[in-house]
N, CA, C and O atoms as a DFTB+ gen file, in Angstrom:
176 C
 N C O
     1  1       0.816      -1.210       0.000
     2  2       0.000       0.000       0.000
     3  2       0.857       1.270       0.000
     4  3       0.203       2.312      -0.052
     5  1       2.284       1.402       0.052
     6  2       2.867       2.291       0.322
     7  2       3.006       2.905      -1.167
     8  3       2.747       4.102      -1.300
     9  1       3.341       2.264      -2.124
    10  2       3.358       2.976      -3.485
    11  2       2.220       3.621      -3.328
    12  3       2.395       4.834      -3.211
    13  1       0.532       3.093      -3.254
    14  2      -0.716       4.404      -3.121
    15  2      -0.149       5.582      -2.883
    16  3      -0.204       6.457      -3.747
    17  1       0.491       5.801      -1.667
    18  2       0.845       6.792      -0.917
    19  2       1.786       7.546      -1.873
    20  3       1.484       8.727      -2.039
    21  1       3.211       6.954      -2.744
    22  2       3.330       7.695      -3.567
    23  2       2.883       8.021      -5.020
    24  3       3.385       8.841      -5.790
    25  1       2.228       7.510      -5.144
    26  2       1.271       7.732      -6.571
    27  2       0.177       8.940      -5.624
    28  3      -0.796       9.376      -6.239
    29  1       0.311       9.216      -4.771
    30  2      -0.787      10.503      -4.514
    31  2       0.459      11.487      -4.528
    32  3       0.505      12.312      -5.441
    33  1       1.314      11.462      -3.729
    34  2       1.972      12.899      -3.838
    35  2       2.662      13.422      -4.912
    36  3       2.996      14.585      -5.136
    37  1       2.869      12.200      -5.680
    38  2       2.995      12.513      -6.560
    39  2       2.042      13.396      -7.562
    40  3       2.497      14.234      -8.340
    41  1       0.822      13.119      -7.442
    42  2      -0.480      13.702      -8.126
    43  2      -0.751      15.261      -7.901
    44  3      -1.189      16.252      -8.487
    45  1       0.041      14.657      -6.108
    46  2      -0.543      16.848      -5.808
    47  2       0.852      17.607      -6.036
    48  3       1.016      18.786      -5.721
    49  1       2.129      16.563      -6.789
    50  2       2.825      17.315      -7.115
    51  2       2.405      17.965      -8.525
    52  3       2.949      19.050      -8.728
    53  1       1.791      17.644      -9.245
    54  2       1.362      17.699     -10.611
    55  2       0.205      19.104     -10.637
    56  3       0.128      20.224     -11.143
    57  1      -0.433      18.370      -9.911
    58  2      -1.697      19.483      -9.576
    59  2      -1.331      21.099      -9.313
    60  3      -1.928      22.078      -9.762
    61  1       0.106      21.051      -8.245
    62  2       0.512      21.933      -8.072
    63  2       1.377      22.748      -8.882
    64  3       1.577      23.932      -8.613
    65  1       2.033      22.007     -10.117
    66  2       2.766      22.171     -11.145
    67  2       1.598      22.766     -12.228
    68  3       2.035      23.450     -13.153
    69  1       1.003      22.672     -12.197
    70  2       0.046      23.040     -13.484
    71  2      -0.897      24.222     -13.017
    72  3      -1.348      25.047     -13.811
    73  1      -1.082      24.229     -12.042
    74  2      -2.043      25.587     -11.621
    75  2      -1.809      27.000     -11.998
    76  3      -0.665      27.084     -12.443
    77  1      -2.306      27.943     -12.005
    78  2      -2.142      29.231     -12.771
    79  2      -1.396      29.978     -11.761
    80  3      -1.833      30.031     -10.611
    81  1      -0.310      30.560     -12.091
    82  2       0.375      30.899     -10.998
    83  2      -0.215      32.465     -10.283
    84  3      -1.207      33.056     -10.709
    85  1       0.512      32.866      -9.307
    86  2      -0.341      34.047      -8.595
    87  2      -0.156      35.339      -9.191
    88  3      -1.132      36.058      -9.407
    89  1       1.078      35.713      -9.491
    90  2       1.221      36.994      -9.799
    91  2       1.379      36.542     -11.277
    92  3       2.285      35.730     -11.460
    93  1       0.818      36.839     -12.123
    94  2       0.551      36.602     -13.745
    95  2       2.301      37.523     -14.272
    96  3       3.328      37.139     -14.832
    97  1       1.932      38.529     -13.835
    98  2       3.329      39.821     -14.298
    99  2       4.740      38.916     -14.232
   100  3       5.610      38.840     -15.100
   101  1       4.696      38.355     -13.123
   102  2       6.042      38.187     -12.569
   103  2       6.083      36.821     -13.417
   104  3       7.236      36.632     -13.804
   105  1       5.324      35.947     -13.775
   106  2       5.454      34.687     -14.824
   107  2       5.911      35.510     -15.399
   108  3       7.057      35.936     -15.257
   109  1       4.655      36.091     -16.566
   110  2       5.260      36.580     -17.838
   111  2       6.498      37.277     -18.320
   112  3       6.937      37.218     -19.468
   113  1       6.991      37.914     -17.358
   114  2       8.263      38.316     -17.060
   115  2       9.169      37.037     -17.474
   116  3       9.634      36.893     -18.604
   117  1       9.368      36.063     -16.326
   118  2      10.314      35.390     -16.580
   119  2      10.112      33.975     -17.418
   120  3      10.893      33.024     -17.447
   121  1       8.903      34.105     -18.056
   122  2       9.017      33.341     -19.366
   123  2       9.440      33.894     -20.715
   124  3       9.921      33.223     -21.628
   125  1       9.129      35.607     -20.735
   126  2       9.768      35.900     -22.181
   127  2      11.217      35.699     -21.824
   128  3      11.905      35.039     -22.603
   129  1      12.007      36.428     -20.222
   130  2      13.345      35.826     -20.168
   131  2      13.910      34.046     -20.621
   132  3      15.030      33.888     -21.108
   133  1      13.215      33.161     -20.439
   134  2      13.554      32.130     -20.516
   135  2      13.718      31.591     -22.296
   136  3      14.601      30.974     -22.892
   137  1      12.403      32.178     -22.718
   138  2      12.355      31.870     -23.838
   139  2      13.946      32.936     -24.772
   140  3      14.863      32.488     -25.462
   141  1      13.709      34.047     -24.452
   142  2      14.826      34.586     -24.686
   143  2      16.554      33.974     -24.885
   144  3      17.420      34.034     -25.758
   145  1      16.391      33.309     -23.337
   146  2      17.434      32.716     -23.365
   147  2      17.845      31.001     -24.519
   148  3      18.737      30.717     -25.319
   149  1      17.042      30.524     -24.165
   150  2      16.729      29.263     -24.708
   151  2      17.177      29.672     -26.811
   152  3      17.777      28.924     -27.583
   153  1      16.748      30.692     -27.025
   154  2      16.690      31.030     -28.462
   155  2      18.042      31.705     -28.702
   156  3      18.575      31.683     -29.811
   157  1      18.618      32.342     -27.569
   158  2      20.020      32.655     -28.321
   159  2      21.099      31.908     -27.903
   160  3      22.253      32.239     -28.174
   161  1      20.808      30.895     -27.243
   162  2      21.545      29.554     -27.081
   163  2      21.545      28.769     -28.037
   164  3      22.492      28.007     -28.234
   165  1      20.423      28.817     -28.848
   166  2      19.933      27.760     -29.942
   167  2      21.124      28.122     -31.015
   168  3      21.869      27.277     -31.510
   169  1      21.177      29.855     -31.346
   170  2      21.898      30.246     -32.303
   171  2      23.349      30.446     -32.182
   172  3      24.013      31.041     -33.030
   173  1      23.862      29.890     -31.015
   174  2      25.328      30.109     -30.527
   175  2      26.387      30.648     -29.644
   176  3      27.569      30.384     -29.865
């Protein structure tokens, strides 16, 4: 029964991974940074 136990926290790790985060600004912020980064890495 102990795997149950991690097949749940695992679940509310997920749950918690996917939720809309709080301050919207401060995402969007550091997703155009990320994406930013990610793209001029791509080019060298």
């Amino acid at each position: 029964m102990r795997w149950m136990y991690h097949i749940g926290r695992y679940m509310r790790l997920l749950a918690k991974s996917f939720r809309k985060p709080e301050k919207f600004s401060v995402f969007k912020d550091l997703l155009v940074t990320e994406l930013e980064s990610i793209g001029l890495q791509s080019v060298g």
